[in-house]
N, CA and C atoms as an extended XYZ file, in Angstrom:
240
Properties=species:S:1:pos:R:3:atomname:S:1:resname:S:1:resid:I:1 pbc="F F F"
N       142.462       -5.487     -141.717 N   UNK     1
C       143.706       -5.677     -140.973 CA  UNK     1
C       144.398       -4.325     -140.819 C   UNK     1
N       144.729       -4.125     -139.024 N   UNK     2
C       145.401       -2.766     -139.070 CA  UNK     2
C       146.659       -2.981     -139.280 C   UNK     2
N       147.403       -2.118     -140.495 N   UNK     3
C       149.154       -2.227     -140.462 CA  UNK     3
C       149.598       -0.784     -139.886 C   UNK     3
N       150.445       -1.387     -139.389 N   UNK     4
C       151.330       -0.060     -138.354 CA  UNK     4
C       152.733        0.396     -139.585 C   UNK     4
N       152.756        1.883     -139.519 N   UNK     5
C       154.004        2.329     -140.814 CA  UNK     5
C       155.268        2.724     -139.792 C   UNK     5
N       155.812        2.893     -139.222 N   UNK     6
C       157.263        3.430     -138.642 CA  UNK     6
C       158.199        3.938     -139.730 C   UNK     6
N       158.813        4.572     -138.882 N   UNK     7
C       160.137        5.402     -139.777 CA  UNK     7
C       159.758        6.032     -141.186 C   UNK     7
N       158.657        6.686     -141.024 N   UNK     8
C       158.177        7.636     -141.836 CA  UNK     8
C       158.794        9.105     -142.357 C   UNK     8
N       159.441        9.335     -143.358 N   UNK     9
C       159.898       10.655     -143.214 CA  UNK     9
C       158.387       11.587     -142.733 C   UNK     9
N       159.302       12.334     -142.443 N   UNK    10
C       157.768       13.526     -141.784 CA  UNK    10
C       157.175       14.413     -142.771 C   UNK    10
N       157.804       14.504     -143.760 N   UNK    11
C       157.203       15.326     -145.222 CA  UNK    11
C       156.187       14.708     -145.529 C   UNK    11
N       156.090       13.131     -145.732 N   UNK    12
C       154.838       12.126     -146.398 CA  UNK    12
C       153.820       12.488     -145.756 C   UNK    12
N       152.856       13.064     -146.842 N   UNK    13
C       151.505       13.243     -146.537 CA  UNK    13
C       150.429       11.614     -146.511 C   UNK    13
N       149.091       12.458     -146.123 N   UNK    14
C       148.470       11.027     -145.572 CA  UNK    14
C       148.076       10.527     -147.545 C   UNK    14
N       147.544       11.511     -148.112 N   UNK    15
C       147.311       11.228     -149.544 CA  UNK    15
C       148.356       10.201     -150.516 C   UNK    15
N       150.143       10.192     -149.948 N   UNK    16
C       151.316       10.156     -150.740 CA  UNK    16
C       151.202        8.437     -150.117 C   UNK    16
N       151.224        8.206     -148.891 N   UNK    17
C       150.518        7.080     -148.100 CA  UNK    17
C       149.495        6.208     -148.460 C   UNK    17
N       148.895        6.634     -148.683 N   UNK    18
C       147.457        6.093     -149.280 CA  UNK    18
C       147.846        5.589     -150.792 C   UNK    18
N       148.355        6.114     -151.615 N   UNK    19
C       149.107        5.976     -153.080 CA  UNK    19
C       149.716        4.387     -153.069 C   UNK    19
N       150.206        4.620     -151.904 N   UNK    20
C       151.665        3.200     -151.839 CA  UNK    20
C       150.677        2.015     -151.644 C   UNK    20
N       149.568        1.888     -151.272 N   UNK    21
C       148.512        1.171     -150.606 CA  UNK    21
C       148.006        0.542     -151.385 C   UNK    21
N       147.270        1.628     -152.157 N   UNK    22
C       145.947        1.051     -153.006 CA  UNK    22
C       146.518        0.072     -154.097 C   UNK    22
N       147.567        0.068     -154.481 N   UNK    23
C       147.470       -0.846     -155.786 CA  UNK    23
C       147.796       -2.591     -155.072 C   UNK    23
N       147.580       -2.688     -153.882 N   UNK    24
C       147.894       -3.868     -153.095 CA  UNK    24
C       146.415       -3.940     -153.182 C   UNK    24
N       145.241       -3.124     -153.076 N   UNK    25
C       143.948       -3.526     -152.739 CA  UNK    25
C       142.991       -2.718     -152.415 C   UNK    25
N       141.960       -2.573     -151.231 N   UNK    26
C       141.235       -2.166     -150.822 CA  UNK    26
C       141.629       -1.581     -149.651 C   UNK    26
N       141.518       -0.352     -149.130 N   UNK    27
C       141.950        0.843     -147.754 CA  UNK    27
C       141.036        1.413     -147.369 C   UNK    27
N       140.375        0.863     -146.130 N   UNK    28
C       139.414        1.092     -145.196 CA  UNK    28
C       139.934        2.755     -145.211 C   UNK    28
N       141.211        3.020     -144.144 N   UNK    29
C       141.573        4.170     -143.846 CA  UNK    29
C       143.038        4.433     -143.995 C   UNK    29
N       143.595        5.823     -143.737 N   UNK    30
C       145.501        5.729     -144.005 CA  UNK    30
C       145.325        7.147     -142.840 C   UNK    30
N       145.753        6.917     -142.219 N   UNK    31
C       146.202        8.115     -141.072 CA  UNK    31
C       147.610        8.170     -140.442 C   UNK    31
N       148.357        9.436     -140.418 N   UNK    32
C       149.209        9.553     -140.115 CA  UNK    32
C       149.028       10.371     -138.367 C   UNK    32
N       150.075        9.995     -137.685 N   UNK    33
C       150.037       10.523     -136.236 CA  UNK    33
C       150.753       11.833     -136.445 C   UNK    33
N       149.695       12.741     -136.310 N   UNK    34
C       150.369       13.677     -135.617 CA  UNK    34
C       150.425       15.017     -134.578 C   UNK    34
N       151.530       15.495     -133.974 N   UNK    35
C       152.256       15.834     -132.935 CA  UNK    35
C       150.887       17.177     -132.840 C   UNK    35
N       149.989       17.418     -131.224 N   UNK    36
C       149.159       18.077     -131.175 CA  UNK    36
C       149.774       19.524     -130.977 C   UNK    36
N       150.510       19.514     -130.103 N   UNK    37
C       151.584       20.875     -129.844 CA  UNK    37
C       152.064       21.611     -131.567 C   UNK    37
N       152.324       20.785     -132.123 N   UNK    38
C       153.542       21.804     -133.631 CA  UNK    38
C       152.216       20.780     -134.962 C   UNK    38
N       151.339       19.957     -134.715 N   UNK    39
C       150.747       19.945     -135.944 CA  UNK    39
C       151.745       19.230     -136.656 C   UNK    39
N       152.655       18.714     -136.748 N   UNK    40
C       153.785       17.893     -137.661 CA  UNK    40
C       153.736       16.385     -137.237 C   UNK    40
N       153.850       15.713     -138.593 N   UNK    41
C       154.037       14.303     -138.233 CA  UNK    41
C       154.811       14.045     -137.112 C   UNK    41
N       154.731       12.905     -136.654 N   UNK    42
C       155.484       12.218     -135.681 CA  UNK    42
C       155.961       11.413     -136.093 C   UNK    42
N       156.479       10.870     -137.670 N   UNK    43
C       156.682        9.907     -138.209 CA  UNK    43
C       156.336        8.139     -138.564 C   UNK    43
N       155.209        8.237     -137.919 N   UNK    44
C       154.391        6.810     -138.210 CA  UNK    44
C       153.242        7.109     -138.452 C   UNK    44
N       152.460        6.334     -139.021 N   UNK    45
C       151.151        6.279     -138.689 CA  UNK    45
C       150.372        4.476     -139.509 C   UNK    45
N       148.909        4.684     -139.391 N   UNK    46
C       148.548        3.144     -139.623 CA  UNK    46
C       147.785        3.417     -141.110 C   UNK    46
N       147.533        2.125     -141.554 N   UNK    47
C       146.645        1.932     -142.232 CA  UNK    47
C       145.669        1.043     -142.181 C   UNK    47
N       144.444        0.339     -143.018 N   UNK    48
C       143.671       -0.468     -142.359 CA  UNK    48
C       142.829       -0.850     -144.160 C   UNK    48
N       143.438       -1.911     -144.080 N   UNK    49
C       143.014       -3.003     -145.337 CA  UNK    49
C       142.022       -3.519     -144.910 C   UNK    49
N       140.659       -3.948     -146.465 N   UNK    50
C       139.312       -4.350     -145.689 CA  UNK    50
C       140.276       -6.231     -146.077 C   UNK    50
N       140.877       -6.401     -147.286 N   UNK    51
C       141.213       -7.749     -147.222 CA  UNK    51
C       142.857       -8.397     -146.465 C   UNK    51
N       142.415       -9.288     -145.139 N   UNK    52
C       143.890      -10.009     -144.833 CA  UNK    52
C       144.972      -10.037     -145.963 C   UNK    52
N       144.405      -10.693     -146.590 N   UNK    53
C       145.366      -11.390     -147.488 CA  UNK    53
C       145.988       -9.945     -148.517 C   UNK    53
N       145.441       -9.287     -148.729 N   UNK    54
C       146.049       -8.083     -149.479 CA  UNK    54
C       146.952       -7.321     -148.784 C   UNK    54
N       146.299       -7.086     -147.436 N   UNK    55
C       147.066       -6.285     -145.858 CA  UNK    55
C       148.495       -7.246     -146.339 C   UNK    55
N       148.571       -8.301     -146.233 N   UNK    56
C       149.802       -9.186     -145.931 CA  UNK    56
C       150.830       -8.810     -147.190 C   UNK    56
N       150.172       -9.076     -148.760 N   UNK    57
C       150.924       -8.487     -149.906 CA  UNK    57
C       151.616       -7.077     -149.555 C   UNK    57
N       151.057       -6.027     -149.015 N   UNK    58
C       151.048       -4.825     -149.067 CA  UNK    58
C       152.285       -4.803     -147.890 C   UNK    58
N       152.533       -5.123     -146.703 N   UNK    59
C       153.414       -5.219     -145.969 CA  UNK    59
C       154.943       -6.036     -146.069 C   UNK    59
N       153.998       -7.047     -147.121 N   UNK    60
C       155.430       -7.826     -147.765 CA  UNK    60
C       156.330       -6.696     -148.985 C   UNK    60
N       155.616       -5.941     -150.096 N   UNK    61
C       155.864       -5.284     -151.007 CA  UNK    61
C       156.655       -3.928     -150.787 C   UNK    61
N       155.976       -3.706     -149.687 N   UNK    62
C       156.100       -2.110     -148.818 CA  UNK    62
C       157.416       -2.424     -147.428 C   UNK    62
N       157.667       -3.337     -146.886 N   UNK    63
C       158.336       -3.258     -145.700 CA  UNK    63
C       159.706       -2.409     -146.375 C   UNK    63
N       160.373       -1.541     -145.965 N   UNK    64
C       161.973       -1.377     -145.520 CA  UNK    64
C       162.070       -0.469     -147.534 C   UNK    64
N       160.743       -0.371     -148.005 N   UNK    65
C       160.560        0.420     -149.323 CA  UNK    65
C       161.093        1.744     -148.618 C   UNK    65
N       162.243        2.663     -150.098 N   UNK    66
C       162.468        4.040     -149.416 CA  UNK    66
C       161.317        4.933     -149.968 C   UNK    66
N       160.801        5.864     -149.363 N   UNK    67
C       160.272        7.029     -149.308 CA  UNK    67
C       161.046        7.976     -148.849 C   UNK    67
N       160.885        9.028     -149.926 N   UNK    68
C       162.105       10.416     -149.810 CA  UNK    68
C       162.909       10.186     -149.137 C   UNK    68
N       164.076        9.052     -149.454 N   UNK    69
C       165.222        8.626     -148.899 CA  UNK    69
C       165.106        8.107     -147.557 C   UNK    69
N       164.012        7.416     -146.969 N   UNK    70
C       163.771        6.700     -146.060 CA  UNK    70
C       163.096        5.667     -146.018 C   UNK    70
N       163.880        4.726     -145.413 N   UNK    71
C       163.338        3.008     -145.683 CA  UNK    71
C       161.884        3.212     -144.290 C   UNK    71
N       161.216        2.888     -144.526 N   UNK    72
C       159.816        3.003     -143.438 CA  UNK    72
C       160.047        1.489     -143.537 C   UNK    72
N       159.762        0.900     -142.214 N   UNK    73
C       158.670        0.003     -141.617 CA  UNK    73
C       157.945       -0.106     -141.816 C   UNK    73
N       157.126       -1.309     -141.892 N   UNK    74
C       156.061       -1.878     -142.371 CA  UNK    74
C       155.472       -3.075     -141.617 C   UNK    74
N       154.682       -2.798     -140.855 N   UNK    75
C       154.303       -4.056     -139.823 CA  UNK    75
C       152.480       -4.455     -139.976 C   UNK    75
N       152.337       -5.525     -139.422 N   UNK    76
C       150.917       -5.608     -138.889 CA  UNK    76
C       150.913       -5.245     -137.566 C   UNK    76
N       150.162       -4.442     -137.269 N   UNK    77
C       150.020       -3.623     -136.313 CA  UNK    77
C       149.262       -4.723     -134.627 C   UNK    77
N       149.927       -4.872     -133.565 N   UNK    78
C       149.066       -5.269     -132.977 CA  UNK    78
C       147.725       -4.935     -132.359 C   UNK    78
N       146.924       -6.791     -131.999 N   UNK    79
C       145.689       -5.649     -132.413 CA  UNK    79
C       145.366       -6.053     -130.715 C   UNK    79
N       144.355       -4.861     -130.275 N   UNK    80
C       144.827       -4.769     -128.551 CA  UNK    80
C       143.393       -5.424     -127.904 C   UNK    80
């Protein structure tokens, strides 16, 4: 399951990301978007749980959580 992160401070590395994840389960991947011009986050990026049901814990546990004084978003990402 892909989850979509928003309102990311831009300091959070993809490693610090990945941290918040794993103890919900299993993490296919954790990538953060970012900006091709300056190389700096853009402040979101996804992740991708191999189990639903963990994806779902992990978004319930994690939604509106602060990171370096910022509440991030926490969604299931739509899938296209």
């Amino acid at each position: 399951m892909k989850i979509l992160i928003r309102n990311l401070e831009r300091s959070v590395p993809e490693d610090e990301l990945l941290a918040l994840f794993t103890p919900f389960g299993q993490v296919e991947s954790c990538t953060i978007v970012m900006d091709k011009e300056t190389g700096k986050s853009k402040g979101f990026g996804f992740v991708e749980m191999t189990n639903p049901r963990e994806a779902i814990k992990a978004i319930k546990g994690l939604n509106t959580l602060k990171v370096r004084g910022v509440g991030m978003r926490v969604k299931a990402a739509a899938e296209e």
